[in-house]
FILUM-377124 format. One line per 2 residues: number of its first residue (from 1); their letters; for each residue z, y, x of C-alpha. Coordinates in Angstrom, 2 decimals. Each point is the difference from the previous one (the first is absolute). Layout:
BEGIN
NUM> a> Z Y X; ...;
This chain:
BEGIN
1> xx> 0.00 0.00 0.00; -1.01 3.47 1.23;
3> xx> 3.09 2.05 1.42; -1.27 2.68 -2.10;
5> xx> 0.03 -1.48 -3.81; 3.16 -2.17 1.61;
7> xx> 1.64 3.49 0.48; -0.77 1.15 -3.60;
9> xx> 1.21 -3.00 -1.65; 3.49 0.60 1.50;
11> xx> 0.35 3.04 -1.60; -1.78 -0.35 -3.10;
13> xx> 1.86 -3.24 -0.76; 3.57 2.13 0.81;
15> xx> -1.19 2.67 -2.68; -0.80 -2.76 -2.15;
17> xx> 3.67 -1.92 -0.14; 1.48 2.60 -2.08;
19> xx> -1.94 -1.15 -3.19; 1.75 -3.07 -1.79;
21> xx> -2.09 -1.12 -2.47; -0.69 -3.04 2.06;
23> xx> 2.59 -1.55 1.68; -0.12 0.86 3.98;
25> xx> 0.94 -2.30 2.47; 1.29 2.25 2.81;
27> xx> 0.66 -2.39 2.65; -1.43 -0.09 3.39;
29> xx> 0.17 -3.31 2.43; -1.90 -1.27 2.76;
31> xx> -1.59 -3.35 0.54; 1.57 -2.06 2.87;
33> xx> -1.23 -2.15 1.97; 1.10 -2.75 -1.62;
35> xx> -0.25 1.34 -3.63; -2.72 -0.01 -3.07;
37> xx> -1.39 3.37 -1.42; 1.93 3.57 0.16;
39> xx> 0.93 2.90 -2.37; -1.52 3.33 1.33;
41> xx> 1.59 3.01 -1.67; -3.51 1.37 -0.10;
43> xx> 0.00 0.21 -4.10; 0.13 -3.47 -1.21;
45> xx> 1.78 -0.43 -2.93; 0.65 -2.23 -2.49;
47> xx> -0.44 -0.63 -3.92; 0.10 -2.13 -2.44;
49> xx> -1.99 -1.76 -2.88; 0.90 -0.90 -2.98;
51> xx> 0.67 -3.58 0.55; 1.45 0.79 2.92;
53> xx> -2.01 0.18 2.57; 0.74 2.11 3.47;
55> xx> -2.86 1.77 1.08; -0.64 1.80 3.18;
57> xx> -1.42 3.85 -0.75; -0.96 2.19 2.39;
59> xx> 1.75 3.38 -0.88; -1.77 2.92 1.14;
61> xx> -0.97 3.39 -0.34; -3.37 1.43 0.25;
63> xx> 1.12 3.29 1.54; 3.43 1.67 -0.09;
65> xx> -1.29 3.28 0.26; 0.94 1.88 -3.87;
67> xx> -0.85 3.23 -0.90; 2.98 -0.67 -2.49;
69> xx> 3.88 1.51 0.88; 2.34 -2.73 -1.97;
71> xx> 3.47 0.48 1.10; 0.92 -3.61 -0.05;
73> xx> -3.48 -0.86 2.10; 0.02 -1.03 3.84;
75> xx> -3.69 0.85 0.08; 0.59 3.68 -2.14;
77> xx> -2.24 2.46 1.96; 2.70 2.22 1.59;
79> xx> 1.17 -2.93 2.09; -0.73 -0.06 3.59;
81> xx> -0.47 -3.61 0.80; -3.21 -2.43 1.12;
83> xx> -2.88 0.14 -2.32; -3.01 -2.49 0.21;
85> xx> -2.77 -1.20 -2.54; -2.05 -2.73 -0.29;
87> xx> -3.62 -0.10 -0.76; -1.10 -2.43 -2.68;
89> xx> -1.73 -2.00 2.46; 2.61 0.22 2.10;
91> xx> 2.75 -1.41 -2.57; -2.60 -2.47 -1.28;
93> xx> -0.64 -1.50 2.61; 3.70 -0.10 1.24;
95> xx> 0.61 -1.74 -3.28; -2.33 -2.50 0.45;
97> xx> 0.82 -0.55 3.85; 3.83 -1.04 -1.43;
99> xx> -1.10 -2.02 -2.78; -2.21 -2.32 2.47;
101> xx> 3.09 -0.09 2.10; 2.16 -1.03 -2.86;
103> xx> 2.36 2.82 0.27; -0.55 0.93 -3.61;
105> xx> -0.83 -0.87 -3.26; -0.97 3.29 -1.45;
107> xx> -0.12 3.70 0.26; 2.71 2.82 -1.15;
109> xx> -2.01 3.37 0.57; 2.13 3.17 -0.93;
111> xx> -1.01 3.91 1.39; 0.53 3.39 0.56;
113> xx> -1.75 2.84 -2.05; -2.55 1.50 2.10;
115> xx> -2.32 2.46 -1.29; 1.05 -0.77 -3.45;
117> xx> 0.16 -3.14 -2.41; -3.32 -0.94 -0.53;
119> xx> -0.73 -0.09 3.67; 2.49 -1.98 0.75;
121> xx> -0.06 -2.78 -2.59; -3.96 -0.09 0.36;
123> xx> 0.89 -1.27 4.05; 2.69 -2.68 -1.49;
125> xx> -2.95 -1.17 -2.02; -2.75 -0.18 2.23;
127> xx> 2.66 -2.25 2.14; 0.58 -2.45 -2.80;
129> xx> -3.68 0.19 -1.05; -1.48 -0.83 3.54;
131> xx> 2.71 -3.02 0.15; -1.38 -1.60 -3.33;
133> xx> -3.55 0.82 0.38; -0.87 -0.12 3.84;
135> xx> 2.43 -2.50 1.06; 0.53 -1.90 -3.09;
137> xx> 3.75 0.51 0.65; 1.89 -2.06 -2.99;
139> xx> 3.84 0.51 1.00; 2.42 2.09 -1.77;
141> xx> -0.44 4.03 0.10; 2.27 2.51 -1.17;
143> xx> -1.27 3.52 -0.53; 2.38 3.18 -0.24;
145> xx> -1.84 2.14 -2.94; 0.50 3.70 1.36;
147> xx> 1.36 1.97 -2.97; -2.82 2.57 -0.93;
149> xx> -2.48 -2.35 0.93; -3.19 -0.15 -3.13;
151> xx> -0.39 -2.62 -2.48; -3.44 -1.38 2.09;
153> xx> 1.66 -0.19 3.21; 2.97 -1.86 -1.60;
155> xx> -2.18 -2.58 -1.78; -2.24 -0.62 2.40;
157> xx> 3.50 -1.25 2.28; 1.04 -2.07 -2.48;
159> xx> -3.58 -1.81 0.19; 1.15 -0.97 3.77;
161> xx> 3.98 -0.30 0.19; 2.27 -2.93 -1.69;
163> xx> 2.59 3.04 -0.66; -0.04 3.70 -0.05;
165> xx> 3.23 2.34 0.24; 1.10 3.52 -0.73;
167> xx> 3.19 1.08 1.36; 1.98 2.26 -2.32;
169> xx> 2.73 0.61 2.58; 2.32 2.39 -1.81;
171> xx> 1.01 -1.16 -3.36; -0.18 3.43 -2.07;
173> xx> -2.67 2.71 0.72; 2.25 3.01 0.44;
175> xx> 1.48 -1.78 3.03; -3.12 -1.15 1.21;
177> xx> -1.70 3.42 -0.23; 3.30 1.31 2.11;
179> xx> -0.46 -2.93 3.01; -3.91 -0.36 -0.66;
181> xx> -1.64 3.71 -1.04; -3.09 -1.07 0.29;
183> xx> 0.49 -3.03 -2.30; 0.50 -0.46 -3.85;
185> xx> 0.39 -2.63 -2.60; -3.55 0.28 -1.06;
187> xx> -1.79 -0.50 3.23; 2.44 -3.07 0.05;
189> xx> -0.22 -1.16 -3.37; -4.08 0.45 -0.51;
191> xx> -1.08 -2.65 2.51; 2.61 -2.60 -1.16;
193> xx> -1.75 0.52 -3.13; -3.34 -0.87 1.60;
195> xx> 0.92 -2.86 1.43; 1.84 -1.12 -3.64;
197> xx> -3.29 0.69 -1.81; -1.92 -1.74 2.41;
199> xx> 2.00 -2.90 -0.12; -0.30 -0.25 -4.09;
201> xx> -3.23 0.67 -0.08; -0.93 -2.70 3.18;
203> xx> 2.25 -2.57 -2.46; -2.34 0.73 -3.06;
205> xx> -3.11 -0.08 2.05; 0.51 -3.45 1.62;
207> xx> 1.50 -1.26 -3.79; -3.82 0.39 -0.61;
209> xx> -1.76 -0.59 3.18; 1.70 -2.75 2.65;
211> xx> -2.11 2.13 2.45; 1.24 3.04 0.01;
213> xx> 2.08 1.81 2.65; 3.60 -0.56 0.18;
215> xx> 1.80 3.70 0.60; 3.34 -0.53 1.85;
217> xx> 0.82 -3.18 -0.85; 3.64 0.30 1.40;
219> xx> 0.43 2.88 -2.67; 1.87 3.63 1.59;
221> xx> 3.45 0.72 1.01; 1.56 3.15 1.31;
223> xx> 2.89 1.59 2.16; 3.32 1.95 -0.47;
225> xx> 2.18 1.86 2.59; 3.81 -0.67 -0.85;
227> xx> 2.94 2.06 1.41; -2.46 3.48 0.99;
229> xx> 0.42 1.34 -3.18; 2.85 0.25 -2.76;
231> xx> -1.67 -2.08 -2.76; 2.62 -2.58 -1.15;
233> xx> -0.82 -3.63 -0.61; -0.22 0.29 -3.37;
235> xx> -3.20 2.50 0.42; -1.67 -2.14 2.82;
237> xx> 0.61 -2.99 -2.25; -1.60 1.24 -3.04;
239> xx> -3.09 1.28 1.63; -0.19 -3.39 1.14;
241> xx> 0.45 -1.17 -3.24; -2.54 2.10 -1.20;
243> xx> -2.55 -0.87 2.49; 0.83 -3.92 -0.44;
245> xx> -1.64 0.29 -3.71; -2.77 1.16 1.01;
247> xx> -2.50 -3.57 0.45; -0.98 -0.27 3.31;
249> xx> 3.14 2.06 2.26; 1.10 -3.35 2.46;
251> xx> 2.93 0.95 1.92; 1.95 3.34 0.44;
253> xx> 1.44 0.65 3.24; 3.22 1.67 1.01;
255> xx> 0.21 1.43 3.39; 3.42 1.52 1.33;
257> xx> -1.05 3.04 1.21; 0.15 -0.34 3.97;
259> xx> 0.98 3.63 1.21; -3.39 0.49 2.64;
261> xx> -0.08 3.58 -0.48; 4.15 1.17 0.89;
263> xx> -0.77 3.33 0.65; -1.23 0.85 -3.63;
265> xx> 2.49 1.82 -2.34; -0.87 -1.10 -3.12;
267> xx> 0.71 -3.87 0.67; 3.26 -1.49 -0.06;
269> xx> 2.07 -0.74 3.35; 0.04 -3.81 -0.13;
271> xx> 1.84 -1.95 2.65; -2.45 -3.29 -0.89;
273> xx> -2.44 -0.53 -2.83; 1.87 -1.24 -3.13;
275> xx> -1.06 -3.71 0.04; 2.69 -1.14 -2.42;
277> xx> -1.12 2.32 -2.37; -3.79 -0.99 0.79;
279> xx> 1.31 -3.91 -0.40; 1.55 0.54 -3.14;
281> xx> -3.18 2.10 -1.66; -1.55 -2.88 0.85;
283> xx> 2.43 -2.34 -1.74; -0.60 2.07 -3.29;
285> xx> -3.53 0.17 0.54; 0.06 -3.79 -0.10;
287> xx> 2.48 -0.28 -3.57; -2.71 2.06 -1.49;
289> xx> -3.17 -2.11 1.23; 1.53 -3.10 -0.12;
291> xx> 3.39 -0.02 -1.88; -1.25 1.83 -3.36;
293> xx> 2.15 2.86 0.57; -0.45 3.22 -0.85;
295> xx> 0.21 3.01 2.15; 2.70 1.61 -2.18;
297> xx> 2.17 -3.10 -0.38; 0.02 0.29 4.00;
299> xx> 0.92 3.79 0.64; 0.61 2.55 -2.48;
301> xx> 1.64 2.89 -0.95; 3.66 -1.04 1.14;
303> xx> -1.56 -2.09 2.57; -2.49 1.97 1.48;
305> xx> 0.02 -1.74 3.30; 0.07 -3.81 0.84;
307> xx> 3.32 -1.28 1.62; -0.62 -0.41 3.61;
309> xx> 3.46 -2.79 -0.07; -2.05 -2.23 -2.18;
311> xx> -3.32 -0.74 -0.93; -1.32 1.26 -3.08;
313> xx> 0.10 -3.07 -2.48; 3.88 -0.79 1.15;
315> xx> 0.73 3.61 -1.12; -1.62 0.07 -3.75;
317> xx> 2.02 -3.18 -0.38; 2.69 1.97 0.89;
319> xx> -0.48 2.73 -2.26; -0.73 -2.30 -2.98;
321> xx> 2.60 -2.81 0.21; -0.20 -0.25 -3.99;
323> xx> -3.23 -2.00 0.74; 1.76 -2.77 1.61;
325> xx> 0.65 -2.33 0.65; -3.55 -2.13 -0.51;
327> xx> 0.09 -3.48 -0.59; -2.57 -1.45 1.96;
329> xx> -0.22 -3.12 -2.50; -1.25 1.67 -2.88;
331> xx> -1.10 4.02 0.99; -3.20 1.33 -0.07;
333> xx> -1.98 0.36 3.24; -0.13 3.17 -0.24;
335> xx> 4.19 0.58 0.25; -0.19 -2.94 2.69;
337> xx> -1.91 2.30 1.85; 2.44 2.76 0.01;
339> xx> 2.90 -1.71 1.25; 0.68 1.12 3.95;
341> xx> -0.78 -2.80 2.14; -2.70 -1.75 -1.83;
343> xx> -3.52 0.79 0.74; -3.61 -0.46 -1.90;
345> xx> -0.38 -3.65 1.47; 3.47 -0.55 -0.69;
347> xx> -0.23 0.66 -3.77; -2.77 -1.39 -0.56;
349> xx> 1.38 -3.28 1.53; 2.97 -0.15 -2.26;
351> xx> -1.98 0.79 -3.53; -2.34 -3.48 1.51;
353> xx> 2.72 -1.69 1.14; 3.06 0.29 -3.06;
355> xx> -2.63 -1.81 -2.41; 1.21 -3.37 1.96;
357> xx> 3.71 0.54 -0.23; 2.42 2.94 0.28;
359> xx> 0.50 1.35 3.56; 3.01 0.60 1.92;
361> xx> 0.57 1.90 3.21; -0.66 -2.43 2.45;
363> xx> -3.46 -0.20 -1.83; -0.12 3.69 0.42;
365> xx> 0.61 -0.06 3.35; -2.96 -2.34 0.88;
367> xx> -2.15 2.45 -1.74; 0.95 2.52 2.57;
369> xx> 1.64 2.43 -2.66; 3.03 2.03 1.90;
371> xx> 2.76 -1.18 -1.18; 2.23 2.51 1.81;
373> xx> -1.30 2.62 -2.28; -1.26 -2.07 -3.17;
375> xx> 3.56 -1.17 -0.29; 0.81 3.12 -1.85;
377> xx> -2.15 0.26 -2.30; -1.06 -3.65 -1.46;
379> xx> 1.83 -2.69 -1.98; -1.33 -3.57 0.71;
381> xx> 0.74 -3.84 -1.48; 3.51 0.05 2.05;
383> xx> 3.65 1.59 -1.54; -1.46 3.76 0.25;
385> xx> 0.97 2.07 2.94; 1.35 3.75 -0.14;
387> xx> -2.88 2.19 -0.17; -0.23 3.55 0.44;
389> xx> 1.46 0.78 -3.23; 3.04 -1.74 0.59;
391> xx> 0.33 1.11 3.54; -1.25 4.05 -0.45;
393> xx> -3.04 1.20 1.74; 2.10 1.77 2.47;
395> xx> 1.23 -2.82 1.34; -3.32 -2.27 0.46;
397> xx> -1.54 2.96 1.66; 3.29 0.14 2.55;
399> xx> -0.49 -3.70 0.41; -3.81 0.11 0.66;
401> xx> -0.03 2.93 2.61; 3.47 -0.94 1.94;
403> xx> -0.20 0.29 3.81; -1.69 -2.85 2.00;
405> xx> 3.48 -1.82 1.19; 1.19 0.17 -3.18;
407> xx> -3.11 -1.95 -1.33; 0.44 -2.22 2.69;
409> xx> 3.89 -0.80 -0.98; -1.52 -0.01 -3.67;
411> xx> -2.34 -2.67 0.71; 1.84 -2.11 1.66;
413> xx> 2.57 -0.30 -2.99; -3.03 -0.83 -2.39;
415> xx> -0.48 -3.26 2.32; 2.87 -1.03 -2.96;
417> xx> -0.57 2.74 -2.62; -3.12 0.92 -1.80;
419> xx> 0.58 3.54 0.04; 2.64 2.97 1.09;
421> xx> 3.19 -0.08 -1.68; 0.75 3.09 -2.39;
423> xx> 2.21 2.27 0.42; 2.41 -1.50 -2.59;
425> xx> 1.85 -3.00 -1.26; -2.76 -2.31 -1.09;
427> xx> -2.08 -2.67 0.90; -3.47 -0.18 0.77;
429> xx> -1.04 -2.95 -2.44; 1.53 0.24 -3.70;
């Protein structure tokens, strides 16, 4: 590889890490002598399929030159550090040079504005367009849509990538015009539009005609900064919400905002980004795709941020102890789901399974449930156990976030007993 376009892929892969809406790798590790393969921190990533599947990307951008000023931005304008750009030959062919190598298994291509939107999403397509057409490229491409982009640029990328992506990065407009001046919810909003009417209309086409061209297949997601801005959870979950009912919106990402840019005034002095925060949005964002929750039920009004103690399902349970407990013999699926501890495989395992006899808890444990926290909230074919409402929601809270040598002592008593004894005279079966 030329020392040249090896130069520029070091730093357009570093301006490239900060986007998360694939999952990044960010290792680096030499082969030995005596070892298979190595992990180059040169902008290989990874993501994931639906049924699971790791695949190799590499993440990239195709210049991190921007004639935009975002606050929250490494590669805003006013900063001083190393710019580079690739050519679309160039990025091609680098693309194609990896994939014959076996580093990857697809391309992430993000950029910079440069000139203005147009412009710069016409480059991103020409580079997906020359990998289809010239060198019959079939892997896995993900295109950033640049917000402002037209409605002809932005269809004819979704005739060339499996997914397409507009990041709306601040999750109301007011704060987004105060970080991002030169952005607004409408050069956002319009081209995930595009990209939603070219997916219908691809759907209705190819309904009709087996022939016709698929428009990305892998549908659109998008991108939100957490922590840079005051919005509360309950406002960044209900745009996501929002977004989620629209038909062909894949993932949301939350990205705890990373403080690049220190010396501007009008972000917030953060010691580290706020990645229990950013884990639990994503906990909640899961209930809601998954779980059949509803934003509201999650956060609202007197809770308008998520507990960062406990993940979000634990803490409706604990706000709404007059739902349990949930016998897991004769509930619907839909209240199995909602008990803490028991995922979607899990519930749907014990709906199949209690048609062939009533299930106890070591049946529950082979499932994989969590017993730890089901306990709570579940009656089962044995004398019934306290549950929350006989124990108070303060005190299975205290018992599920107590201090790691605590747990420790705790589980070594429940070698004999089932669960933690309460804090009064009585016994755990009655």
């Amino acid at each position: 590889m030329e020392e040249r376009i090896l130069e520029k892929l070091k730093i357009l892969a570093e301006s490239a890490k900060y986007d998360v809406s694939c999952a990044s790798s960010g290792t680096s590790r030499r082969n030995t002598s005596n070892g298979v393969g190595n992990a180059a921190g040169w902008g290989i990533c990874h993501s994931f399929t639906e049924d699971g599947r790791c695949v190799s990307l590499l993440k990239i951008m195709l210049t991190n030159y921007c004639m935009y000023d975002c606050a929250y931005c490494i590669n805003r304008r006013s900063n001083d550090l190393r710019r580079a750009t690739f050519s679309v030959t160039e990025l091609v062919t680098l693309t194609m040079e990896f994939y014959r190598r076996n580093y990857i298994e697809g391309l992430f291509l993000s950029s910079g504005v440069v000139r203005n939107p147009d412009y710069t999403m016409e480059r991103l397509v020409r580079v997906a367009k020359d990998l289809r057409t010239v060198y019959r490229f079939n892997g896995y491409i993900h295109l950033k849509a640049i917000p402002g982009a037209s409605a002809e640029l932005i269809r004819e990328a979704g005739l060339y990538a499996d997914r397409l992506s507009v990041n709306i990065e601040i999750p109301t407009e007011k704060n987004l015009r105060l970080l991002a001046p030169d952005k607004n919810y409408q050069s956002v909003f319009a081209p995930m539009h595009y990209i939603q009417q070219g997916v219908l209309e691809s759907r209705e086409d190819r309904k009709k005609f087996r022939s016709a061209p698929r428009f990305a297949p892998a549908g659109q997601s998008t991108q939100m900064i957490v922590g840079a801005t005051s919005e509360t959870d309950k406002e960044i979950l209900s745009l996501s919400s929002a977004l989620y009912q629209r038909p062909t919106l894949k993932r949301v990402y939350y990205s705890g905002f990373v403080p690049v840019n220190a010396y501007d005034k009008r972000l917030p002095m953060l010691k580290q980004p706020p990645l229990v925060r950013e884990n639990r949005l994503y906990q909640a964002d899961w209930l809601m795709r998954f779980y059949q929750f509803e934003a509201h039920e999650i956060v609202d009004d007197s809770y308008p941020n998520l507990d960062l103690e406990i993940d979000p399902k634990l803490a409706w349970a604990l706000r709404h102890p007059e739902r349990f407990p949930v016998d897991v013999n004769r509930a619907d699926y839909e209240l199995i789901l909602r008990v803490p501890g028991i995922g979607v495989k899990s519930a749907k395992l014990i709906v199949s399974s209690r048609r062939y006899g009533k299930l106890g808890i070591y049946q529950l444990k082979k499932m994989g449930i969590v017993m730890k926290k089901a306990c709570y909230f579940i009656t089962t074919r044995e004398l019934p156990l306290q549950t929350v409402n006989e124990l108070s929601p303060e005190y299975v809270r205290r018992v599920l976030t107590r201090n790691s040598r605590t747990q420790k002592a705790a589980d070594d008593r429940q070698l004999k007993l089932p669960f933690e004894e309460p804090p009064h005279d009585s016994l755990y079966l009655r």
